[in-house]
C-alpha positions as a printed Julia matrix, in Angstrom:
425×3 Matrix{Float64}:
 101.3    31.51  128.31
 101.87   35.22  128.82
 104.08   35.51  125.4
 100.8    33.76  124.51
  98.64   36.39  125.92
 100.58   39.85  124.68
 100.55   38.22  121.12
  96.75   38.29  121.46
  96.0    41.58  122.65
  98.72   43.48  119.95
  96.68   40.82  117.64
  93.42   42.79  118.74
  94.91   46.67  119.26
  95.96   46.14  115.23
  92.62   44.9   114.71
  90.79   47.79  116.46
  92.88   50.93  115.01
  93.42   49.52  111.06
  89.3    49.23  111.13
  88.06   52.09  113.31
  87.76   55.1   110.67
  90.68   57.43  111.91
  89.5    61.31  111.94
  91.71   64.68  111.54
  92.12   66.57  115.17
  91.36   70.05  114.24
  91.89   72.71  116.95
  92.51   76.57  117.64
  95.98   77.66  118.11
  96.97   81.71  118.56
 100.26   83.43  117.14
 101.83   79.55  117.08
 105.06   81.32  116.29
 105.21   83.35  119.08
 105.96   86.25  116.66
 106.63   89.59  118.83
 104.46   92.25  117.57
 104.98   96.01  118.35
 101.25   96.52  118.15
 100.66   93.05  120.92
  98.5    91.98  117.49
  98.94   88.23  116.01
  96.77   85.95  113.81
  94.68   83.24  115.04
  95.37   79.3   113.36
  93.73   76.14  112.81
  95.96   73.61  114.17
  95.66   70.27  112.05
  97.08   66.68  113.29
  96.75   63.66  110.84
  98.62   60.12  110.54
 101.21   61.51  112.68
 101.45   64.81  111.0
 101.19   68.78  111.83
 100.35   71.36  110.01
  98.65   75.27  110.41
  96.28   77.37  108.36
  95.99   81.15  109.14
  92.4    82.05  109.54
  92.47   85.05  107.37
  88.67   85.46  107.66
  89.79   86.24  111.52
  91.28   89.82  112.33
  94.43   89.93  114.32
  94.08   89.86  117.9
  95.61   91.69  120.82
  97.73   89.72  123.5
  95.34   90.62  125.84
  92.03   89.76  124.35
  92.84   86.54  123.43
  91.25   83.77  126.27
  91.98   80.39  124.36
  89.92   77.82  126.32
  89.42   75.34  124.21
  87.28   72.86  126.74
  84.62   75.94  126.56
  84.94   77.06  122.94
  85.55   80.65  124.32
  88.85   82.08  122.69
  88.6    86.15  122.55
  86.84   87.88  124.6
  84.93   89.89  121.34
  81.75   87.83  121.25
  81.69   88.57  117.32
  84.94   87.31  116.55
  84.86   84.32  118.96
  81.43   83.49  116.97
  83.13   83.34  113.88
  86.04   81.12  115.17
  83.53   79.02  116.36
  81.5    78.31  113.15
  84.99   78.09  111.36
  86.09   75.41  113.71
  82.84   72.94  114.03
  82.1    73.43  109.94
  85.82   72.19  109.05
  84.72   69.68  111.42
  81.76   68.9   109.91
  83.41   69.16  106.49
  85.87   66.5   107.49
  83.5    64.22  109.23
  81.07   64.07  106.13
  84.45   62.82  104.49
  85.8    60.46  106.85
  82.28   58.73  106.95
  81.34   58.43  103.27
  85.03   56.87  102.69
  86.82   59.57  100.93
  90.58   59.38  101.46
  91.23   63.1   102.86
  95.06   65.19  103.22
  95.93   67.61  105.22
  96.37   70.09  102.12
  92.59   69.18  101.22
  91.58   70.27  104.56
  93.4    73.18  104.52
  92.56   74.18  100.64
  88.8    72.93  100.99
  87.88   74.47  104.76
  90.54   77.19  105.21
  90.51   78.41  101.59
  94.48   77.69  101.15
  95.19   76.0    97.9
  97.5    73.2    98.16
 101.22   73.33   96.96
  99.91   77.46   96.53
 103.19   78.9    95.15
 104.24   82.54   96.74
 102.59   84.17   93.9
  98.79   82.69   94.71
  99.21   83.27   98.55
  99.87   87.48   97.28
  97.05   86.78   95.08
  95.2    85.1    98.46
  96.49   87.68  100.88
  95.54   90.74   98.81
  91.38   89.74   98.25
  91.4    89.06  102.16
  93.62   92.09  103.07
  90.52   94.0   104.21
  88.56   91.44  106.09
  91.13   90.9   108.53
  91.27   94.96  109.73
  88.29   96.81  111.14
  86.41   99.17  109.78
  88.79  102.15  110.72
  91.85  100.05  109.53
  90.52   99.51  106.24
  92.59  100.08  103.13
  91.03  103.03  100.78
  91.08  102.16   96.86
  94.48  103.35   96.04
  96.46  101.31   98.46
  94.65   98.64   97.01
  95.47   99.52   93.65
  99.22   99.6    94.31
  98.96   95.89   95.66
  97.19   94.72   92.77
 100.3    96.25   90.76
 103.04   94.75   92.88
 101.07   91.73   92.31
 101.08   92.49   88.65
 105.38   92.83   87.93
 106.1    89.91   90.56
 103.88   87.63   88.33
 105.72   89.55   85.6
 109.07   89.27   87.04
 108.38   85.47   87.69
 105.15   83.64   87.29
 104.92   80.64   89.94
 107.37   81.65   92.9
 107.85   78.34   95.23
 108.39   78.89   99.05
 111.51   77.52   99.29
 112.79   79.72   96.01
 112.31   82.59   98.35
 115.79   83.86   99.06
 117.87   87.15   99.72
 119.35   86.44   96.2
 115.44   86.12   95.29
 114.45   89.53   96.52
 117.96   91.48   95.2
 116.73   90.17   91.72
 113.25   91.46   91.53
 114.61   94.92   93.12
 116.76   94.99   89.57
 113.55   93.68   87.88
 111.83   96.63   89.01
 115.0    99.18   88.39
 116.11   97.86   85.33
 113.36   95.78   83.18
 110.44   98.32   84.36
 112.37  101.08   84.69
 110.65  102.48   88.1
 112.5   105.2    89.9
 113.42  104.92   93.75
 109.92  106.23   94.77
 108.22  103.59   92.7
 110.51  100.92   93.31
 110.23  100.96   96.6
 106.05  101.85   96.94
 106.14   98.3    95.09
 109.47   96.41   97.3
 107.71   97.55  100.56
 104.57   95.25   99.11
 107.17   92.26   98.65
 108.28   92.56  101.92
 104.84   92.87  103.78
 103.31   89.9   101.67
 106.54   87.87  102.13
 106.19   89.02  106.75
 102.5    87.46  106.36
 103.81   83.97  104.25
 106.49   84.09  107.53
 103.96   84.32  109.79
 101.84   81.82  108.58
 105.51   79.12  108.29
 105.2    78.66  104.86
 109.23   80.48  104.57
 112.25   79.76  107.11
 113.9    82.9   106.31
 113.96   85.49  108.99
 113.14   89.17  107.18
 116.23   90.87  108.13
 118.37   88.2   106.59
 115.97   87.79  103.75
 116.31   91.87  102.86
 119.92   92.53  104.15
 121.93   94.93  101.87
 118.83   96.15   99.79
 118.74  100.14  100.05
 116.37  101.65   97.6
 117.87  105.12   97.12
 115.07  107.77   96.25
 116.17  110.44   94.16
 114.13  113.93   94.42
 111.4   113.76   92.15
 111.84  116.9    89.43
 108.65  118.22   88.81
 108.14  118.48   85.06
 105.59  121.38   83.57
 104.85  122.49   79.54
 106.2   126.16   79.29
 104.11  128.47   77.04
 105.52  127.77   73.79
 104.59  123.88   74.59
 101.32  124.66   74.86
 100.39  126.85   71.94
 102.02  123.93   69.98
  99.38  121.38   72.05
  97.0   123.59   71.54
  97.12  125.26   68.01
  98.16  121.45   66.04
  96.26  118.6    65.39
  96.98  114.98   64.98
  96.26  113.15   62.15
  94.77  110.07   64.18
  91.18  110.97   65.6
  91.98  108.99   68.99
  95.7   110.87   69.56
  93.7   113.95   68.89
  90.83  113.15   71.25
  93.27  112.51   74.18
  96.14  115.26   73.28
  92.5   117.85   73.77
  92.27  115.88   76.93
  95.61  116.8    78.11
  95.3   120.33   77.0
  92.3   119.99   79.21
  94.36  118.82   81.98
  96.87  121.89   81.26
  93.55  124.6    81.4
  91.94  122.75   84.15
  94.41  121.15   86.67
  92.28  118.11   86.84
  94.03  114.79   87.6
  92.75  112.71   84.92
  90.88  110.19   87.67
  88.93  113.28   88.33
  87.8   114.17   84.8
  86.63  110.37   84.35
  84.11  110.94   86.57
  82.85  114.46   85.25
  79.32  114.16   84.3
  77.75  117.34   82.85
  76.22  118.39   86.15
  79.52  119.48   87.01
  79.41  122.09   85.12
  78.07  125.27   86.29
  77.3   129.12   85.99
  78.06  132.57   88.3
  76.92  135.43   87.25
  78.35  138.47   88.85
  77.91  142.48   89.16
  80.33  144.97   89.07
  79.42  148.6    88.52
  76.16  147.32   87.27
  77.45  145.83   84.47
  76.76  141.56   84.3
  79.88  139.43   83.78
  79.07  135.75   83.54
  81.66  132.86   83.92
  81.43  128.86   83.58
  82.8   126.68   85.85
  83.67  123.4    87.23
  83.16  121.95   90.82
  83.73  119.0    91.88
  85.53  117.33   94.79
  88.49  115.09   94.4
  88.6   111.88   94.84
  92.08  111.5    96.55
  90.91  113.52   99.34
  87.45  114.47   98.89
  88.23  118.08   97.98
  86.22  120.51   96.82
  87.73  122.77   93.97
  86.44  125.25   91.69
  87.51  125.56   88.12
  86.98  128.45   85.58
  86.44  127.78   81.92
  88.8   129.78   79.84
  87.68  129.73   76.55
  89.96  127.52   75.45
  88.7   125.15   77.29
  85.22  125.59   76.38
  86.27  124.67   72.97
  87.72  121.47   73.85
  84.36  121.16   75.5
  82.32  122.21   72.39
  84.26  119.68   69.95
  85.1   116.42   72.24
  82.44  116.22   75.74
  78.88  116.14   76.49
  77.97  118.97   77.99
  75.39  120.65   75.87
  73.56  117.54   75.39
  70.75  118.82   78.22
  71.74  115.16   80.17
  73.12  116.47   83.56
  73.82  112.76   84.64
  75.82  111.84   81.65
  79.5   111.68   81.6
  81.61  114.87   80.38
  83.8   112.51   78.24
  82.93  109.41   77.07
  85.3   106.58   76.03
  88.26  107.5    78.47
  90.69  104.99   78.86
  92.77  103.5    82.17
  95.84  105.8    83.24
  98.3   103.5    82.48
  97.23  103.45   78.44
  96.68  107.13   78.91
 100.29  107.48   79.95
 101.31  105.16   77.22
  99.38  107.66   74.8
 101.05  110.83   75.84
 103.89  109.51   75.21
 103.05  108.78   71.79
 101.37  112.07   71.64
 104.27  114.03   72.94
 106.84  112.09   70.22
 104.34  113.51   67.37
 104.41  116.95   68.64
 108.15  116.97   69.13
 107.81  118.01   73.03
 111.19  116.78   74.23
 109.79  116.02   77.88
 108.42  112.7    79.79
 104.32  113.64   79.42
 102.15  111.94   82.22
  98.99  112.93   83.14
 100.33  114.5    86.3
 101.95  117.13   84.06
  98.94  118.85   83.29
  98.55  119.37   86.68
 101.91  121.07   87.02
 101.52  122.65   83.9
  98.74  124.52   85.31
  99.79  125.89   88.21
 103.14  127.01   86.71
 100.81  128.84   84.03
  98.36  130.41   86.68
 101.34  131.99   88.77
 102.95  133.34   84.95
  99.93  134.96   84.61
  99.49  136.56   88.28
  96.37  134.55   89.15
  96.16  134.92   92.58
  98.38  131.68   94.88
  94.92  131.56   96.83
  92.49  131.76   93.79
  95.37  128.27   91.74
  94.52  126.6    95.28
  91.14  126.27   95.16
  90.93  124.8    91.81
  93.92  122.57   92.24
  92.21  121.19   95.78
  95.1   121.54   98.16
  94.71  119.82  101.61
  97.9   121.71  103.42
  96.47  123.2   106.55
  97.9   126.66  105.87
  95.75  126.37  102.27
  92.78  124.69  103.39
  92.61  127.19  106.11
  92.04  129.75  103.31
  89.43  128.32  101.47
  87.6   127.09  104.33
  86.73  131.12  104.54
  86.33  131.36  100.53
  82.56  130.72   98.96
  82.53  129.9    95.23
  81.64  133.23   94.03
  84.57  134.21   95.99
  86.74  131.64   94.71
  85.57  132.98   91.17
  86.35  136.06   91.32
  90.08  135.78   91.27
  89.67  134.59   87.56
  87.07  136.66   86.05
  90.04  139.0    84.47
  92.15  136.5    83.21
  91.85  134.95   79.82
  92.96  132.41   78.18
C-alpha cells in the first residue's frame, strides 16, 4: 500500500512539471569572477539558469562599478547606490523578463544563447572577432562622460579590428591561445610590415579586447600565460624631412597624371604650410585671412592661415609664401567669394593618401619613405635653414609643450606674423 502510494504521487510530480510551462530564472550578478581590479571597478551580469544550465551576459549598456557602490539586494531591486544606473539595471532586468515571458507563453521553444543574443545583444556562437566588433561600438557607453574615448583612440580600435579580421576572419574562443597571439604579433611585423610603435599601439588593443572576453568567461586562459614571452621592441622613430634640393624637384616638376599632380601640390602644401593633412581637410576658405602692417609708413600686407588643430585644439598661424599661394591659385577654392566652402575639394582618406605619396615619391625619384607627416617635418627643418625665428615655426606648427605654449600664450597674431613678413619663399 505505501509502494502503492509513492508510485502515485512521482505519477503526479511528472505530471505537474512535464505540463507546467517551465520559465528562464534571470537575475543580477556583480564581477561573478571575482576579478581583482586596481581601480575596485568590475562589470555588472545577467545571471541566466535554464533546464539545469548556467550561463552570464555582461551588461555592456552598464558602466563598471566600484566595490563600494555596488548594494546588490535583489529582494528590493536596489543594486548601486547611483539611482541612474540602478534604473537602467532595472529596466534591463524586468524587459528580458518580459521578453522571455511573451516567449514562454505563446509556445516558442527559447535557449539560453537566444536570451542572451535577443535581450543582452550577444550573438550566439559570436566568434572573438564579432565580440571586438561588439566591444568596440559599446566601448563608450560603458565610461562616463570624462572617461570617454576622443576620435583617434577610436580610430586605432577600428584598425586593430581591421588586420585581426585580416590576419584571421572568424577567431573561435577556444582558438585563443599564446601560440594564437605570437602569430598575429608576426602578422603585424611581417605581413603588414608595422614597426615596434605600431605593432604594439595595435597588440595592446588585442590584449585589452581579449581582458574584456576574460572577464565576461567566454576564454580560460589567464592573460599572463596567454601573452608570456611577447616583447614588442620599439626602435627610435627617425624622423624623415625633404632637404632643399627635394623640394625644388616637388615643386618645379609635374606629373603626367592630373590626380598624382593634384596631391604631390598637396604635399608641397604640407612642406610650405606644416599642416597635418587631417587639418587641411577641413580648411574651408574662411580660413584664410589678411594682416596688414606698418613699418616706417610704408604698408606691407601678408595672407595667412588660422586655424586650430584638431589633435589638440590648437591655434596656429600660417603665412602664405608665394609658393603656396600658387598651389592655392591652380588646385583650392579660395577665390571663389564662398567663405564656408572647403579649401580643397575631393581629398581622399590618409591611408590612400599615404599609398599615393608613395607612388608620387617613386615618379619623382625621391629615395625616402613619403607620409603625410613628412611635410610636417619638412617644414620645420626648412623654417630653422632659413632663420625663421624657433618661436615664430611654433606657432604655425601648434605645439602644446608647456615651455612653447607658454610663449604663444603672450603672442597675438599680428605678432605671430611678424616673424615671417621678411622671409620668402
Amino acid at each position: 500500500m505505501l509502494r502503492y502510494a509513492k508510485i502515485r504521487i512521482f505519477v503526479i510530480k511528472y505530471f505537474i512539471t512535464t505540463n507546467v510551462k517551465s520559465y528562464p530564472t534571470l537575475t543580477i550578478v556583480y564581477n561573478r569572477l571575482k576579478y581583482q581590479s586596481k581601480s575596485g571597478f568590475a562589470p555588472v551580469y545577467l545571471r541566466i539558469y535554464y533546464k539545469a544550465k548556467t550561463d552570464y551576459a555582461i551588461l555592456s549598456r552598464i558602466p563598471p562599478i566600484h566595490q563600494q557602490d555596488w548594494i546588490g539586494n535583489t529582494k528590493q531591486d536596489l543594486y548601486v547606490l547611483n539611482e541612474d544606473v540602478n534604473r537602467a539595471i532595472k529596466e534591463i532586468l524586468h524587459s528580458s523578463k518580459d521578453w522571455v515571458q511573451g516567449k514562454v507563453l505563446n509556445g516558442h521553444p527559447i535557449t539560453i544563447e537566444e536570451i542572451k543574443e535577443q535581450v543582452v545583444g550577444v550573438k550566439a556562437n559570436e566568434t572573438f572577432n564579432e565580440f571586438v566588433d561588439r566591444y568596440i561600438r559599446n566601448i563608450n557607453k560603458r565610461k562616463s562622460e570624462s572617461e570617454k574615448f576622443e576620435f583617434g583612440t577610436i580610430k586605432v580600435y577600428k584598425t586593430y579590428k581591421r588586420h585581426l579580421n585580416d590576419f584571421r576572419e572568424s577567431i573561435q574562443f577556444n582558438e585563443l591561445s599564446p601560440t594564437l597571439a605570437h602569430e598575429f604579433e608576426r602578422f603585424l611585423a611581417v605581413d603588414r610590415n608595422l614597426n615596434g610603435a605600431s605593432r604594439n599601439k595595435y597588440f595592446d588593443k588585442f590584449k585589452i579586447t581579449y581582458r574584456a572576453a576574460f572577464k565576461e568567461g567566454l576564454v580560460k586562459i589567464d592573460e599572463k600565460l596567454m601573452f608570456d614571452g611577447i616583447k614588442i621592441k620599439e626602435e627610435k622613430s627617425r624622423r624623415v624631412a625633404l632637404n632643399q634640393a627635394e623640394m625644388k624637384t616637388l615643386l618645379e616638376s609635374t606629373l603626367k597624371d592630373p590626380r598624382d599632380e593634384f596631391f604631390k601640390s598637396i604635399f608641397a602644401f604640407q612642406c610650405l604650410t606644416g599642416m597635418y593633412y587631417s587639418d587641411i581637410r577641413e580648411l574651408k576658405v574662411s580660413n584664410i585671412q589678411r594682416e596688414i602692417f606698418k613699418e616706417n609708413e610704408i604698408e606691407k600686407t601678408i595672407d595667412y592661415i588660422t586655424s586650430n588643430r584638431i589633435k589638440n585644439d590648437q591655434s596656429y598661424v600660417i603665412p602664405l609664401f608665394e609658393s603656396t599661394k600658387e598651389i592655392l591659385d591652380k588646385h583650392s577654392t579660395w577665390k571663389s567669394g564662398d567663405p564656408e566652402r572647403l579649401l580643397f575639394e575631393e581629398l581622399i582618406s590618409d591611408q590612400k593618401y599615404n599609398q599615393k605619396l608613395k607612388s608620387i615619391a617613386d615618379q619623382l625619384s625621391i629615395k625616402k619613405n613619403i607620409t603625410n607627416k613628412v611635410g610636417r617635418h619638412t617644414f620645420s627643418e626648412l623654417m630653422a635653414s632659413l632663420g625663421v625665428p624657433l618661436k615664430t615655426v611654433g606657432s604655425a606648427l601648434g605645439h602644446t609643450q608647456v615651455s612653447t605654449t607658454e610663449i604663444y600664450a603672450r603672442m597675438s597674431t599680428s605678432s605671430a606674423l611678424r616673424g615671417w613678413i621678411d622671409f620668402k619663399l
